[in-house]
C-alpha positions as CSV (number, residue, x, y, z in Angstrom):
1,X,-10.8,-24.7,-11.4
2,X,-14.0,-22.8,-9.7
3,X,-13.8,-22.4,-6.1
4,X,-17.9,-21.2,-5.7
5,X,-20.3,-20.8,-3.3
6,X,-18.0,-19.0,-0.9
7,X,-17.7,-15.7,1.4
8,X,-14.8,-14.5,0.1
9,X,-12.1,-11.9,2.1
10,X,-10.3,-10.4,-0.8
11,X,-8.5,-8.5,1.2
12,X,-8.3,-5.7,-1.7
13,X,-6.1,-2.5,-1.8
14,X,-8.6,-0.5,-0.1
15,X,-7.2,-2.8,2.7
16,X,-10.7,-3.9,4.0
17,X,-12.0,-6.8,4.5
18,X,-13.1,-6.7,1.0
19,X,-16.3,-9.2,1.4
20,X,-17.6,-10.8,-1.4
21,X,-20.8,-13.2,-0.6
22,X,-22.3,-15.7,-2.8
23,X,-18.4,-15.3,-4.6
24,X,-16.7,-17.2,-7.2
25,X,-12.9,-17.6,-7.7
26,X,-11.3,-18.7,-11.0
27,X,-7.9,-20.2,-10.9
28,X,-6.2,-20.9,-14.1
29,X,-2.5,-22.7,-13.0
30,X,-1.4,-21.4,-10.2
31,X,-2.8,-18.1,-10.2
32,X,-6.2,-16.2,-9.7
33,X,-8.1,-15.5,-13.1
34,X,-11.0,-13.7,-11.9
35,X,-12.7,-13.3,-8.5
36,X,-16.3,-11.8,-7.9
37,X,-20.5,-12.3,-6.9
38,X,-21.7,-16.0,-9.0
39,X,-24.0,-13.7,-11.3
40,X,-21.2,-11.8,-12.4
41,X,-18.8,-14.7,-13.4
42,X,-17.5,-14.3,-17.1
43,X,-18.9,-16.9,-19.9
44,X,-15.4,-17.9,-20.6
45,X,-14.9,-20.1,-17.0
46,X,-18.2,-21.2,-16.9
47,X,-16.5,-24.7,-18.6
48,X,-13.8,-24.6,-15.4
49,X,-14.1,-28.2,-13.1
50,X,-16.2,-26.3,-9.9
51,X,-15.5,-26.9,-6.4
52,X,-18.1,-26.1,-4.0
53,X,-17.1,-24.8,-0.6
54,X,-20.2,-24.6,1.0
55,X,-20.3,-21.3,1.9
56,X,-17.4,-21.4,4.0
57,X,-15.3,-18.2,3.8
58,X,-11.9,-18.0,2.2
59,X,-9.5,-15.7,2.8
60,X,-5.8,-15.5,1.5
61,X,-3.3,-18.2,2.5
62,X,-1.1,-17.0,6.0
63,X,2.2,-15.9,5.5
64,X,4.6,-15.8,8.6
65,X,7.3,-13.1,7.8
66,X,9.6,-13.6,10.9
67,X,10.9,-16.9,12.3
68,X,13.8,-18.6,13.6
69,X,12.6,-22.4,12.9
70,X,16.1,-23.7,12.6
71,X,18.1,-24.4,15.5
72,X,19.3,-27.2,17.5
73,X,18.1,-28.0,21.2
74,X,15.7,-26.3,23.4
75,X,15.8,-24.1,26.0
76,X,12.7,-25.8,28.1
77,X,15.3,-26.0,30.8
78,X,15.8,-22.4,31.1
79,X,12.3,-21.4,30.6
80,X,12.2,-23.3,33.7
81,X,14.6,-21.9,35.8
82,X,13.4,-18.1,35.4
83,X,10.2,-19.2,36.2
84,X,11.8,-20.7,39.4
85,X,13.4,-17.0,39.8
86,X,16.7,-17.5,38.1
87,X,18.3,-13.6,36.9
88,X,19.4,-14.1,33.3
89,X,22.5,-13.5,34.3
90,X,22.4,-17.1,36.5
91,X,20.5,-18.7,33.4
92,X,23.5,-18.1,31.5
93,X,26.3,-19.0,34.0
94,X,24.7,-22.4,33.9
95,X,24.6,-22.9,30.2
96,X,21.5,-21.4,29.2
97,X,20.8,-18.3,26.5
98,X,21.8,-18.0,23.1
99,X,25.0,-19.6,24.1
100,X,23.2,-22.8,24.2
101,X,21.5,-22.3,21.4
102,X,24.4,-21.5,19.4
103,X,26.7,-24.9,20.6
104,X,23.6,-27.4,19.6
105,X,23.0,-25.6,16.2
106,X,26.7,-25.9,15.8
107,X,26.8,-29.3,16.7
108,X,23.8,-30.5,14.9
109,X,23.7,-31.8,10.9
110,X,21.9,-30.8,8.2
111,X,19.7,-33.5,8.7
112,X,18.8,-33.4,12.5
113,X,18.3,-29.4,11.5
114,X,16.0,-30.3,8.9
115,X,13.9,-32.7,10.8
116,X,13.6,-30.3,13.8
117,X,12.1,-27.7,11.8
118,X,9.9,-29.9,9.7
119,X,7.9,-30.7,13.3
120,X,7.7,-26.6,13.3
121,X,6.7,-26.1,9.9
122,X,3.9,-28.4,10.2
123,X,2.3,-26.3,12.8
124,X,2.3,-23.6,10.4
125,X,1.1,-24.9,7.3
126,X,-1.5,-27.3,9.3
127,X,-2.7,-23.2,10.1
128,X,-2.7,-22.0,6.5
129,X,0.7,-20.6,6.4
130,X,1.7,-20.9,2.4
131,X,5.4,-19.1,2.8
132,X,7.4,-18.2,5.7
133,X,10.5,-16.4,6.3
134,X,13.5,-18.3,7.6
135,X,16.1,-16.6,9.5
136,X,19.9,-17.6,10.4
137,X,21.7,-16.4,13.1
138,X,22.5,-19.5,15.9
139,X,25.3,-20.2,13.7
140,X,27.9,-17.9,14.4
141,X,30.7,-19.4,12.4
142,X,31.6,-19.2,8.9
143,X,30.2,-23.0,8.3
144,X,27.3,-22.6,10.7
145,X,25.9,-20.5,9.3
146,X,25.6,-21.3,5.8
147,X,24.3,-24.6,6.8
148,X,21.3,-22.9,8.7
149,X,20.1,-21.3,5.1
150,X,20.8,-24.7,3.2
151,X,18.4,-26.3,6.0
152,X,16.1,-23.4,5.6
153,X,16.3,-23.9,1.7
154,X,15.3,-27.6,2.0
155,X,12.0,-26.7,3.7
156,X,10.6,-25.5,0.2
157,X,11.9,-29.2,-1.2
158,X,10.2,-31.2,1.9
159,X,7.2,-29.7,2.1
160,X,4.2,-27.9,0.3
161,X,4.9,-24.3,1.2
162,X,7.4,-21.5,-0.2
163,X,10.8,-19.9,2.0
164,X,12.4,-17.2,2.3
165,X,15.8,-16.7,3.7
166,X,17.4,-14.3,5.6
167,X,20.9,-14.4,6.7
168,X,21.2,-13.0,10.6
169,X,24.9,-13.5,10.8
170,X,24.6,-10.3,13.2
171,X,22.2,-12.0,15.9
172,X,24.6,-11.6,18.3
173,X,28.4,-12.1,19.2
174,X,29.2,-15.4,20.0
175,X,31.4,-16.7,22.8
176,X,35.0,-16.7,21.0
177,X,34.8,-13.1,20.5
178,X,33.2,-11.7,23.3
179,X,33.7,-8.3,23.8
180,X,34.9,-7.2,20.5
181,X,32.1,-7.4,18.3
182,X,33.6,-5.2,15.7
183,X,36.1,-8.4,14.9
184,X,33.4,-10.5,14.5
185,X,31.5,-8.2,12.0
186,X,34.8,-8.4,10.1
187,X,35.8,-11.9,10.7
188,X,32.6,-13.7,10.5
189,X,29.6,-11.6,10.0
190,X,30.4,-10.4,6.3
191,X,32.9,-13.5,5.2
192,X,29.8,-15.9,6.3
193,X,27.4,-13.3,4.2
194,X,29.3,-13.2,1.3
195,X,29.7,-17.2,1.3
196,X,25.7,-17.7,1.8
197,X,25.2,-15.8,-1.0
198,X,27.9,-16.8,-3.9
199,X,25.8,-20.3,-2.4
200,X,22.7,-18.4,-3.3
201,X,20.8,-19.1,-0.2
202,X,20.2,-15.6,0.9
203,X,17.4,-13.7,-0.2
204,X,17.7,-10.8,2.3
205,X,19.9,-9.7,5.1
206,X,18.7,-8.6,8.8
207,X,20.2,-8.0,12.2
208,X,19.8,-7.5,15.9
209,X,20.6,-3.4,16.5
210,X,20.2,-3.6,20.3
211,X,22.0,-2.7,23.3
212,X,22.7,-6.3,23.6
213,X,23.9,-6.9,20.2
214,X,25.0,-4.6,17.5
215,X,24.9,-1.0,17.4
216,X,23.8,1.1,14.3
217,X,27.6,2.1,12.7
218,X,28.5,-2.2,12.8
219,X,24.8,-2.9,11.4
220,X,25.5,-0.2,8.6
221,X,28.9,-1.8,7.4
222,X,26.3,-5.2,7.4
223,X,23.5,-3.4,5.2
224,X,26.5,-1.7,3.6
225,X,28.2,-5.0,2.2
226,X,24.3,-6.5,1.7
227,X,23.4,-3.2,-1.1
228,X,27.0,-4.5,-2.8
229,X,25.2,-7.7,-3.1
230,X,22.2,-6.2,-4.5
231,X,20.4,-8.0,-1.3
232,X,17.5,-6.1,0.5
233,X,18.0,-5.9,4.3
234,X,15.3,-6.0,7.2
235,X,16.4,-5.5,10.9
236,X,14.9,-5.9,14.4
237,X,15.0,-2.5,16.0
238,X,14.2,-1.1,19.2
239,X,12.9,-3.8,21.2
240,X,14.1,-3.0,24.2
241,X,14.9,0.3,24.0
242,X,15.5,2.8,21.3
243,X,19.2,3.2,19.9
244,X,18.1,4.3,16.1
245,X,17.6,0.9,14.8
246,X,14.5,2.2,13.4
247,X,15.6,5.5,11.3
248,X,18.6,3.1,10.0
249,X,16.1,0.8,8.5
250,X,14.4,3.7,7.0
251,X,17.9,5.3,5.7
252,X,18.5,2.0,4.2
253,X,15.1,1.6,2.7
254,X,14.4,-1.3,4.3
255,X,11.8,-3.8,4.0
256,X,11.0,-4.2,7.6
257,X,11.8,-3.7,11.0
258,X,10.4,-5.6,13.3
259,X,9.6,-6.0,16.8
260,X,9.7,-2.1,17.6
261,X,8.7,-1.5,21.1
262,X,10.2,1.5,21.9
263,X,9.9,2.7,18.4
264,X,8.1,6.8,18.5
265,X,6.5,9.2,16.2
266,X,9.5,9.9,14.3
267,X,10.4,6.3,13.5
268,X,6.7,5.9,12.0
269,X,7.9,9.5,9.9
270,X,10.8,7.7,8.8
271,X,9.5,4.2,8.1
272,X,6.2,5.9,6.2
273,X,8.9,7.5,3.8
274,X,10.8,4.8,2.9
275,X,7.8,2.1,2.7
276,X,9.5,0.3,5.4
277,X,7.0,-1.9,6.8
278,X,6.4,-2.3,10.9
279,X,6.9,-6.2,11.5
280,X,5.0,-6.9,15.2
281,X,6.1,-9.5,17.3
282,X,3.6,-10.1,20.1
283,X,4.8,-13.4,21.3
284,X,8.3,-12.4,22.2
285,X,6.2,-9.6,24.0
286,X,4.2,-12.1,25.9
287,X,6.8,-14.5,26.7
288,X,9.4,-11.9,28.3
289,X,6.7,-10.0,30.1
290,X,7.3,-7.1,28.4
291,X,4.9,-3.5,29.2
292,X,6.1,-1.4,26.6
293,X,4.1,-2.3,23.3
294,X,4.8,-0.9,19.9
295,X,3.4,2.7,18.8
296,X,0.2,1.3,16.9
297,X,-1.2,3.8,16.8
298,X,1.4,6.3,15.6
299,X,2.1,3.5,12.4
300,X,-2.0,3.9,11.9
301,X,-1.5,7.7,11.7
302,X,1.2,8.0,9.1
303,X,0.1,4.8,7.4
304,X,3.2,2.3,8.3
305,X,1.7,-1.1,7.0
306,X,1.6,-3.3,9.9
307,X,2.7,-7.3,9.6
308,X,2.5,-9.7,12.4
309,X,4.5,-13.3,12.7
310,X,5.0,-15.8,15.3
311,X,8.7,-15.1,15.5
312,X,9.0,-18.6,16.5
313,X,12.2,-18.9,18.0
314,X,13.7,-21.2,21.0
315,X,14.0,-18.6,23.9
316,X,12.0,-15.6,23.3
317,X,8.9,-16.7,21.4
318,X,8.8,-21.2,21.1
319,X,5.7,-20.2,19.6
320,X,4.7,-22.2,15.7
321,X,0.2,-21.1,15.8
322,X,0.2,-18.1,13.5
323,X,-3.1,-18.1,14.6
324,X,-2.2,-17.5,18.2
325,X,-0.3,-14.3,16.8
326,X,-3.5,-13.1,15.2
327,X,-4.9,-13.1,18.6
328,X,-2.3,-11.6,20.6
329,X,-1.6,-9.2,17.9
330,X,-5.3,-7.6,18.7
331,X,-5.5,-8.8,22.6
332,X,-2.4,-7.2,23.5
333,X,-1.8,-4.6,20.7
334,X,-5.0,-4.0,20.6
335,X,-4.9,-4.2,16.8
336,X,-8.4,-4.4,14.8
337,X,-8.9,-8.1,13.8
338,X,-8.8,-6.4,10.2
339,X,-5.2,-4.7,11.1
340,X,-4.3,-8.8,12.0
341,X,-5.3,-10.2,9.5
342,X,-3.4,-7.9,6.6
343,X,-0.4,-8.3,9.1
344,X,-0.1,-12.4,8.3
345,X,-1.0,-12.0,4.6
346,X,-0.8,-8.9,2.1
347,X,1.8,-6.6,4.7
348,X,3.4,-9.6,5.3
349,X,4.0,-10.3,1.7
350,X,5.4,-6.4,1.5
351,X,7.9,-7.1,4.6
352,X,9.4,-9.9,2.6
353,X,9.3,-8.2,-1.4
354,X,6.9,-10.6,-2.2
355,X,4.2,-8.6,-4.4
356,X,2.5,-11.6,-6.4
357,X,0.4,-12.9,-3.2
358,X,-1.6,-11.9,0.1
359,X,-4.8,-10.3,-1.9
360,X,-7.4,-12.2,-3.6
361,X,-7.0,-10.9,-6.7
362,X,-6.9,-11.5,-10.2
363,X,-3.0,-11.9,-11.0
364,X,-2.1,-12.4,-7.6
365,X,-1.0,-16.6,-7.0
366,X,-3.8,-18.7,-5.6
367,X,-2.4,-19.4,-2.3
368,X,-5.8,-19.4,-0.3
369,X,-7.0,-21.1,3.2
370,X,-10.7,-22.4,3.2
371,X,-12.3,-21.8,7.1
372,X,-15.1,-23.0,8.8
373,X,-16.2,-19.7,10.2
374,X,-18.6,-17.1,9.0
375,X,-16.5,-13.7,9.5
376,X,-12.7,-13.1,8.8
377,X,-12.6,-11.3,12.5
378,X,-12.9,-14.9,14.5
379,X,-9.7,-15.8,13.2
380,X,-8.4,-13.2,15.7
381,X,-11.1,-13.8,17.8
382,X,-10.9,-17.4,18.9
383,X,-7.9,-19.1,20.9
384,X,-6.6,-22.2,20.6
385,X,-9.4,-22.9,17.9
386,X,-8.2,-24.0,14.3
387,X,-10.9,-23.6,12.1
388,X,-8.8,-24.7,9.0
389,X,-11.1,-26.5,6.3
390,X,-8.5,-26.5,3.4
391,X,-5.0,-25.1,1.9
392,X,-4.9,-24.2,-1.4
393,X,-1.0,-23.8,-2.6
394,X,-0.2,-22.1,-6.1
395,X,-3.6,-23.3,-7.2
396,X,-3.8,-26.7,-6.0
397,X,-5.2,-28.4,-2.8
C-alpha cells in the first residue's frame, strides 16, 4: 500500500529528524519499498491501494528495550510504606522487596503470568510500541525461571507486537542462598541459563552488577557461559555506584548497558569502542529519588548511541507509557527531544541486535505509529497526552 500525504520523521542515519513533508511511503509486505516527497514517487507504485493520512506525521513504530512485564503481585503496599517513612531495611523485614516479588512469580502459573502482563503490554502497544524486550529474573529457581521466558514468549502469540527475551537469572540472590551468591551462580544462575536456552527462549543474557547484587568476576563466569552459547549479553551497570559494570559490558562487547548513573568518561571510551549502546532508565530515576543522572553528555561526546525504555518493573519503575519515558528522558536528562526519540526507536533497535527496523527506510520493516501532532519533538514534549492516530505492524494496520 501508499501511506501519502504525510510529514514523515525518517529518522535517517544522519540521526536527525529526517523531515520529509508532503511524503509518500510504499510498503510492499511487510517492509518499506520506498519512502520520499509525492513528486518524486517512482511510476512503478503509483498502482499501490493509497491511504491518506491527512497530513498527520509518522514516525517509526516505539520500541521499549528494557522491561520487567512478567511478575506476579505488586508491591503497592510497599510503595506505601516508604512513603509513610519505612527504611528499606523495615520494607523488607515485613515482606516487601524483591523477596516478594520473587515468592508470587514463583507461586503464579503460566497463565495468571501471561494475563498480568497482557494488561502491561497493552499500555505499550496502545503507545506505538511494535517490539519490546522482556526480561527474567523474579524467578530464581531452575523452574521459575524458565517459565518467566515461556510467558514472555507467549506475548508475541497473544498479541500484535514482536519480543525479545532476556534471561536475568543474575537479578539478584534469592532467599535460600543468601549470602553466598557464588553458589547460586553455580547452582542456579547457569543450570537455569543453559535450560532456557536448549528450550530456545533466550535471545540474550543480562545481569544486575551492583553492590547489591553481583559483582563483575560472578557476572563474567555468566557472560562467560552466555559466549559458549553463542548468546549476546547486556547488563545493568552502575546504577548506584560504579563497580566496573560498565568496562565489563564493553570487554564483552555488549549490546547494552543500561541504567548507568554513575557511569564516567572512561566508560563512554570503553562503550564507544565496543558499540555498546547506553540504555537510560529515567523512571527507576524518578521513582527512587535518585540525584545522580547518567553522563549524557560524555555518551554525546564520544558518540555512545543513547536508548531510553520504561524499564517497567514492580518496585523500581511500575511504569508501562513509553511516552512518559520520552518526557522524563529530556525533563530530567535533559536529552534533546531528537536524542528521545532515537532512544525508543533506531538506538533501541541497536540495544537489542535488531538492525531491520527503527528508521523509515527503504528495507527497513514497516513498523510505523501515525500521530496527531505536527512536530516529532511534542512527543517528548507533552505529558500524559497520547496523540496515537494509528499502529502500523510489519506493514499492516
Amino acid at each position: 500500500m501508499l501511506l501519502t500525504n504525510a510529514r514523515i520523521a525518517t529518522l535517517a542515519d544522519d540521526d536527525s529528524f529526517g523531515l520529509v513533508d508532503d511524503g509518500v511511503i510504499a510498503i510492499k509486505g511487510t517492509h518499506v519499498a520506498w519512502v520520499g516527497p509525492r513528486p518524486d514517487l517512482p511510476t512503478q507504485f503509483h498502482a499501490l491501494e493509497a491511504s491518506d493520512l491527512g497530513g498527520r506525521l509518522v514516525t517509526p513504530a516505539l520500541i521499549d528495550c528494557h522491561t520487567h512485564v512478567v511478575f506476579g503481585g505488586n508491591r503497592a503496599a510497599e510503595f506505601e510504606l516508604r512513603l509513610n517513612g519505612a527504611s528499606y531495611e523495615e520494607v523488607a523485614k515485613a515482606g516487601g522487596g524483591i523477596v516478594s516479588t520473587v515468592a508470587a512469580t514463583r507461586a503464579a502459573s503460566e497463565d495468571a503470568l501471561l494475563s498480568d502482563a497482557l494488561t502491561r503490554i497493552d499500555a505499550m502497544i496502545a503507545e506505538g510500541v511494535t517490539l519490546v524486550e522482556v526480561k527474567s529474573g523474579y524467578g530464581l529457581d531452575l523452574d521459575s525461571e524458565p517459565k518467566m521466558l515461556r510467558v514472555a514468549r507467549a506475548i508475541a502469540k497473544a498479541r500484535r507486537v514482536d519480543v525479545r527475551t532476556s534471561y536475568l537469572g543474575a537479578h539478584a540472590t534469592p532467599p535460600e542462598y543468601q549470602g553466598n551468591p557464588d553458589a547460586y551462580i553455580d547452582d542456579v544462575c547457569i543450570p537455569a541459563l543453559r535450560a532456557a536456552h536448549a528450550e530456545g527462549l533466550v535471545d540474550a543474557v543480562d545481569g544486575f552488577c551492583e553492590g547489591i547484587a553481583f559483582d563483575t568476576a560472578q557476572m563474567a563466569r555468566v557472560f562467560d557461559v552466555a559466549e559458549e552459547l553463542g548468546l549476546p549479553v547486556k547488563l545493568h551497570a552502575e546504577q548506584l555506584s560504579n563497580i566496573g559494570g560498565a568496562q565489563l559490558a564493553a570487554r564483552h562487547r555488549a549490546l547494552s548497558a543500561d541504567h548507568l548513573e554513575y557511569a564516567n568518561e572512561g566508560d563512554a571510551e570503553a562503550m564507544a569502542a565496543s558499540g555498546t549502546v547506553a540504555v537510560l532508565l529515567p523512571g527507576a530515576f524518578y521513582t527512587l529519588h535518585e540525584t545522580q543522572v547518567p553522563p549524557v553528555k560524555a555518551f554525546r561526546d564520544h558518540h555512545v548511541p543513547m536508548a531510553l525504555a520504561t524499564d517497567c518493573n514492580p518496585g523500581s519503575s511500575p511504569m508501562t507509557s513509553p511516552l512518559l519515558a520520552l518526557n522524563m528522558g529530556s525533563t530530567l536528562f535533559r536529552m534533546t527531544p531528537l536524542e528521545a526519540l532515537l532512544g525508543m526507536t533506531a538506538h533501541a533497535a541497536k540495544a537489542l541486535g535488531v538492525e531491520d527496523r527503527g528508521r523509515i527506510v527503504p528495507g527497513k520493516r514497516a513498523d510505523l505509529c501515525v500521530w496527531d501532532i505536527a512536530h516529532p519533538a511534542e512527543l517528548a514534549y507533552r505529558i500524559g497526552f497520547n496523540p496515537l492516530h494509528a499502529r502500523i505492524f510489519a506493514g499492516r494496520q
